[in-house]
Every structure is written in structure tokens, then in C-alpha cells.
C-alpha positions in Angstrom: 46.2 -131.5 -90.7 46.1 -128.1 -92.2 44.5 -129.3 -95.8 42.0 -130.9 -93.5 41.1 -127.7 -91.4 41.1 -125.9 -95.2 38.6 -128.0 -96.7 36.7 -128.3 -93.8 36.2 -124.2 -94.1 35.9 -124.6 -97.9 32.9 -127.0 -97.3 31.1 -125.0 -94.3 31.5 -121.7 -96.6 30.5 -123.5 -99.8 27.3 -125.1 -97.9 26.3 -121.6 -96.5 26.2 -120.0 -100.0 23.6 -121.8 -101.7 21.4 -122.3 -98.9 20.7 -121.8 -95.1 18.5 -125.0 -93.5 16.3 -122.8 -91.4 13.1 -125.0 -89.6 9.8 -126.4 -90.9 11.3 -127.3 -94.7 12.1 -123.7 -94.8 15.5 -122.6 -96.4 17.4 -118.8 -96.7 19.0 -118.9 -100.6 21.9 -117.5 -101.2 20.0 -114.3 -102.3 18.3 -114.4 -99.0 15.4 -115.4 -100.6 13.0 -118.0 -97.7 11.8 -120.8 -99.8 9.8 -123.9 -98.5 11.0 -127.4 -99.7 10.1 -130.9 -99.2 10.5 -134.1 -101.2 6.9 -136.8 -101.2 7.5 -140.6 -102.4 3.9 -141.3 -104.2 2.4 -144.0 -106.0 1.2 -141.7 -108.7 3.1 -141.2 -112.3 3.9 -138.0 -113.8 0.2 -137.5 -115.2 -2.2 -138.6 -112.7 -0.1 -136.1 -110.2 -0.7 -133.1 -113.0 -4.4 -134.6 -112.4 -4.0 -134.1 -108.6 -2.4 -130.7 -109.1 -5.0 -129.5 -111.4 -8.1 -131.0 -109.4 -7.1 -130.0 -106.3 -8.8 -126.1 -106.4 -5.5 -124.8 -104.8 -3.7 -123.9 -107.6 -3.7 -121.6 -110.6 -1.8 -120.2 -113.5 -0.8 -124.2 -114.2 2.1 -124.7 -116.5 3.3 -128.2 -117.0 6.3 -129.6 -118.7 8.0 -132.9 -119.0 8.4 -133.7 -116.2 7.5 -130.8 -113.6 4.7 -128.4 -112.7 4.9 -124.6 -112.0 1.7 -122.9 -110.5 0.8 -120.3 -108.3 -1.1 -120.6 -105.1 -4.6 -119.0 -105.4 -4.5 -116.7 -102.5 -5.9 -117.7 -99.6 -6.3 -117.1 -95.7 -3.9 -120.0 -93.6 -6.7 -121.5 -91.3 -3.8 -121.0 -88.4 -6.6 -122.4 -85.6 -6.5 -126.1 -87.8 -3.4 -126.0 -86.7 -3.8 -125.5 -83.0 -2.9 -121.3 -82.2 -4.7 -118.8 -81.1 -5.8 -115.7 -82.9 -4.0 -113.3 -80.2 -0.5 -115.8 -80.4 -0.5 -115.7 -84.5 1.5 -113.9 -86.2 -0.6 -111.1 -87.4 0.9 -111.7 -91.4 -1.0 -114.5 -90.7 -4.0 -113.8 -89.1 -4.6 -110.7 -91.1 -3.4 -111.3 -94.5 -3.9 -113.9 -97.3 -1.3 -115.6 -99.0 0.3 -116.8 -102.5 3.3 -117.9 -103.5 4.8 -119.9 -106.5 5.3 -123.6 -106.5 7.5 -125.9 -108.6 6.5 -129.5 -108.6 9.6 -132.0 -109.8 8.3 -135.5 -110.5 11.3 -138.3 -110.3 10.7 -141.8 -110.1 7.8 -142.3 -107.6 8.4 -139.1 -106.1 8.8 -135.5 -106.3 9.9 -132.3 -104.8 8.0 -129.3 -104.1 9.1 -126.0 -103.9 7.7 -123.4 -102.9 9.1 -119.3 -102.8 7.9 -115.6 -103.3 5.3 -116.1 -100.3 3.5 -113.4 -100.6 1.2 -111.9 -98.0 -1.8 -109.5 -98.8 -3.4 -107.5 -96.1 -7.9 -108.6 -96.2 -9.3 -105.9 -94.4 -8.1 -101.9 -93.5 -7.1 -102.2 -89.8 -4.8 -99.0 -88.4 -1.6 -100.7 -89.6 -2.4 -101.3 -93.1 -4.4 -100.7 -95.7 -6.4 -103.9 -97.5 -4.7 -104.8 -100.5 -1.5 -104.0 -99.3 1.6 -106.4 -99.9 4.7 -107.8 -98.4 6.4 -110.4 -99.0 7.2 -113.6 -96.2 11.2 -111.9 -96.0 9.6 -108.2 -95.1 8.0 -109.8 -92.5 10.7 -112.2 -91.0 13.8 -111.0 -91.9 15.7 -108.6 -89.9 18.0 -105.4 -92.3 21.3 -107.4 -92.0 19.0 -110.4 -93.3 19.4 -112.2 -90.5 15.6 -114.2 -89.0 13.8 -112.9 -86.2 12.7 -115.7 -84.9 10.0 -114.1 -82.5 8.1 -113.6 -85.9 9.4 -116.7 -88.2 9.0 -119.3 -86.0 5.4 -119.4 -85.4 4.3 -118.3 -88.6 6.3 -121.2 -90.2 5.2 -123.7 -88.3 1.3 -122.6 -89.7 2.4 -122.9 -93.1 4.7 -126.0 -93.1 1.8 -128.2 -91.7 -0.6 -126.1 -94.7 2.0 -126.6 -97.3 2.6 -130.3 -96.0 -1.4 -131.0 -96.5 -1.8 -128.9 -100.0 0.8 -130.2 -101.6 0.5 -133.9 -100.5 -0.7 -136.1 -103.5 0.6 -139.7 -102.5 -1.5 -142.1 -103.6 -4.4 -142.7 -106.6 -7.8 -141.8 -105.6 -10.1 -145.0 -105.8 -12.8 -145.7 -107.9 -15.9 -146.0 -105.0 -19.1 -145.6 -108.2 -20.2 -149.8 -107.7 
């Protein structure tokens, strides 16, 4: 009985340190670090997702390899109304600010995983709280100093970007030729 209550703290402890499942594909690494992650089955291969990727307008800085993609988001305001909020219930590091972060495509048989982390959040416009230009990253905003989520401000603002990230990162099946 003991040996089962040791390895059953051995796993809970081993699970926490690589990553924290937190909501909406979001995870807290070990470094807490947030990252967004989600796996897509497709009917694509390896090249004609690159082609998606790279057609797609939502990408830059493109670097492909065997059998993955790295690329950047080209920064860009989160249409949070799409999505069903209000301006005056949104987050304001969403409302006010564009966003960018880096993003990992792994291709695997019929599939791949997408991950994406350093969101990064840059203020469009002077207001009184910040200055346009101005930077902070998704973990300024959302983490609390002992690193622990404030949900109050995480919880909303990820549910914005999951269903964003779901559709810009969504390449599942091969476009069809419609020229007769």
C-alpha cells in the first residue's frame, strides 16, 4: 500500500513539472511559460500543409524542415466581437493591443500538432495606461507574482484566442480545383 501511495505522488509531481493543463488548449510549462497546443487529423501531406501555411497570409518569418514548420504570427488585432464579447467585457490586452506569437507546426501521419508560445501583446494606440508600441507578453498579463493565473483576466482572453488560433491554424483538407 505504501509503494502505491509513493508512486502515486511520484506521478502527480512528475506530471506537474513539465506542464500544467490550464483551459482552451492552453498549458503553464514548467518554466511558467503559457503556451497554446492542439493536435488537427488532415488529409493534407507534409507539402501541401507548408502550401497552406505559406498561402494562408497569417504567417511570416516561415522556416520549414523535414517534417515541421516554425513561423511567427504577423501581428494582428484578435476580432474578439467574431467571437461573441463585447468591447466593455474584453480583456483590454485584447481589445487594445495586437498580437504575435511563435508557432511550431509538427506534421505526423495525417496529422499534426500546433504549438503556439511567446504571445506577445503590443499596445495600437496611446491611451492613459500605455503608450502605442509598448509590449507585454500573454504571462505579464495573466499571471499573478507567485505565477499562479488570475483567472478574472485569463479566462476570457483565452477563450478569444483558442477559437482564433483553432480557425488560423486549421488546414484539414485539400482546397479543390473549381477553374471548369
Amino acid at each position: 500500500m505504501k509503494k502505491l501511495i509513493l508512486v502515486s505522488i511520484g506521478l502527480l509531481f512528475f506530471n506537474y513539472g513539465f506542464s500544467q493543463t490550464l483551459s482552451n488548449n492552453f498549458e503553464l510549462d514548467e518554466n511558467q511559460n503559457i503556451l497554446w497546443r492542439t493536435i488537427n487529423n488532415t488529409e493534407l501531406d507534409f507539402n501541401n500543409l507548408v502550401e497552406a501555411i505559406e498561402t494562408s497570409g497569417y504567417y511570416e518569418k516561415i522556416n520549414i524542415g523535414d517534417d515541421y514548420v516554425n513561423c511567427e504570427f504577423k501581428p494582428y488585432q484578435l476580432d474578439f466581437a467574431k467571437y461573441g464579447h463585447k468591447y466593455m467585457t474584453t480583456p483590454f490586452y485584447i481589445s487594445r493591443n495586437l498580437v504575435s506569437a511563435n508557432i511550431k507546426f509538427e506534421f505526423k501521419e495525417a496529422r499534426y500538432r500546433v504549438t503556439i508560445r511567446n504571445i506577445l501583446f503590443t499596445q495600437n494606440a496611446d491611451d492613459a495606461l500605455s503608450q502605442q508600441g509598448e509590449q507585454h507578453s500573454f504571462e505579464w498579463w495573466v499571471l499573478n507574482k507567485k505565477g499562479k493565473i488570475k483567472k478574472n483576466f485569463f479566462e476570457p482572453g483565452s477563450d478569444i484566442m483558442n477559437k482564433d488560433f483553432q480557425i488560423k491554424t486549421s488546414f484539414t483538407t485539400k482546397k479543390v480545383d473549381d477553374n471548369w
